[in-house]
N, C-alpha and C positions, 0 to 999 in steps of 0.2 A: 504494500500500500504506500503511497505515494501522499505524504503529507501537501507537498504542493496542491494535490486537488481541490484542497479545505478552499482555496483559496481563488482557487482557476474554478468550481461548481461543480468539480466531478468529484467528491467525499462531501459528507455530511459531518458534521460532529458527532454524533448517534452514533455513525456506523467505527468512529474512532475509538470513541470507548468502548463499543463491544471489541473491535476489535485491541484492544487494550486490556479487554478485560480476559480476555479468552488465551489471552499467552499464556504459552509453559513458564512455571515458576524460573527455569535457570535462565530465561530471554534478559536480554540488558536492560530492557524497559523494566519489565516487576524487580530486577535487580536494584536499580536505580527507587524503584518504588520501597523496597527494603528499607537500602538504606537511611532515605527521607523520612520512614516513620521511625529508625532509632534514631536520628538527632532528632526526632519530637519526642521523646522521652518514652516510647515502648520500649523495654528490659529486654535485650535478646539474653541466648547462650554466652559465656563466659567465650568458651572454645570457637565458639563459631564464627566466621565473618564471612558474611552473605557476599559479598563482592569474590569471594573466591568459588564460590559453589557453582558449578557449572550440572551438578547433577540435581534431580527432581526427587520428588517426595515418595515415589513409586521406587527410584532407584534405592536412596538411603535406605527403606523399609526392607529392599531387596537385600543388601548389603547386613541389616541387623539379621536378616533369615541366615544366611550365610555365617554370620559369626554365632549363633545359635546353635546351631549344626554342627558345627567344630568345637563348640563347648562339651556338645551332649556324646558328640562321639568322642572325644577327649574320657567323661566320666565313665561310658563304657568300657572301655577299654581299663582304665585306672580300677573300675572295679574287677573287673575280671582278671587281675594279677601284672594287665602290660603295663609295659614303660614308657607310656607316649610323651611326645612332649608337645607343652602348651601350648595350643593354638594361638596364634598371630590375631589379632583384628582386621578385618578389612581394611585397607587404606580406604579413607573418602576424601576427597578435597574439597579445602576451605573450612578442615577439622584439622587443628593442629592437634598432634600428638600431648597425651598431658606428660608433663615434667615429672621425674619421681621427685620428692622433695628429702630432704637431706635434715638433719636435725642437727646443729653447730654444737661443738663440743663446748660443754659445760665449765666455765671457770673456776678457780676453787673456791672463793667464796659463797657463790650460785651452789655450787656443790653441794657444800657444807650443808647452806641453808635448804636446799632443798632433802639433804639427810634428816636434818634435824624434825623436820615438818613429816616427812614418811614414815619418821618413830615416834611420833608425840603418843603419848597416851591418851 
């Protein structure tokens, strides 16, 4: 569709918004639409940044089937005596991987206090 016709009498406004309405979620337009309602203060995912996602809501769902699958057949197997090893996640994009987080070694005053507090009676 050809925005110029809005203008030249071959498009409607009408037929813009549906046709606006009706795009696949990873299209630039509802992208662009994303991220216009988080700077008006809708709360996304932490992980997530809509500008990176090129895949749809049918795809991700497909992707959590998949990691689901490698879960169950992971527990299978673990219970029947094998020795599998942990299933990976899907990659998705526009999901960063989350960080392990690391706990900073305790100084010895912090130490101390934190002994004394885990013995109190």
């Amino acid at each position: 569709m050809d925005v110029l016709g809005l203008y030249q009498g071959g498009a409607s406004w009408r037929r813009v918004r549906i046709t606006i309405e009706h795009l696949p979620p990873e299209s630039p337009t509802k992208t662009a639409m994303r991220l216009d309602a988080e700077h008006a203060g809708v709360a996304a995912d932490e992980d997530y940044e809509p500008a990176d996602a090129p895949w749809s809501s049918l795809e991700m769902l497909t992707a959590v089937v998949i990691d689901r699958l490698g879960e169950l057949s992971y527990v299978l197997q673990k219970s029947n005596g094998g020795k599998p090893d942990k299933p990976k996640p899907t990659p998705r994009p526009g999901v960063r991987a989350k960080k392990k987080t690391r706990f900073a070694p305790v100084s010895g005053a912090n130490a101390e206090h934190l002994w004394r507090r885990l013995n109190a009676p």
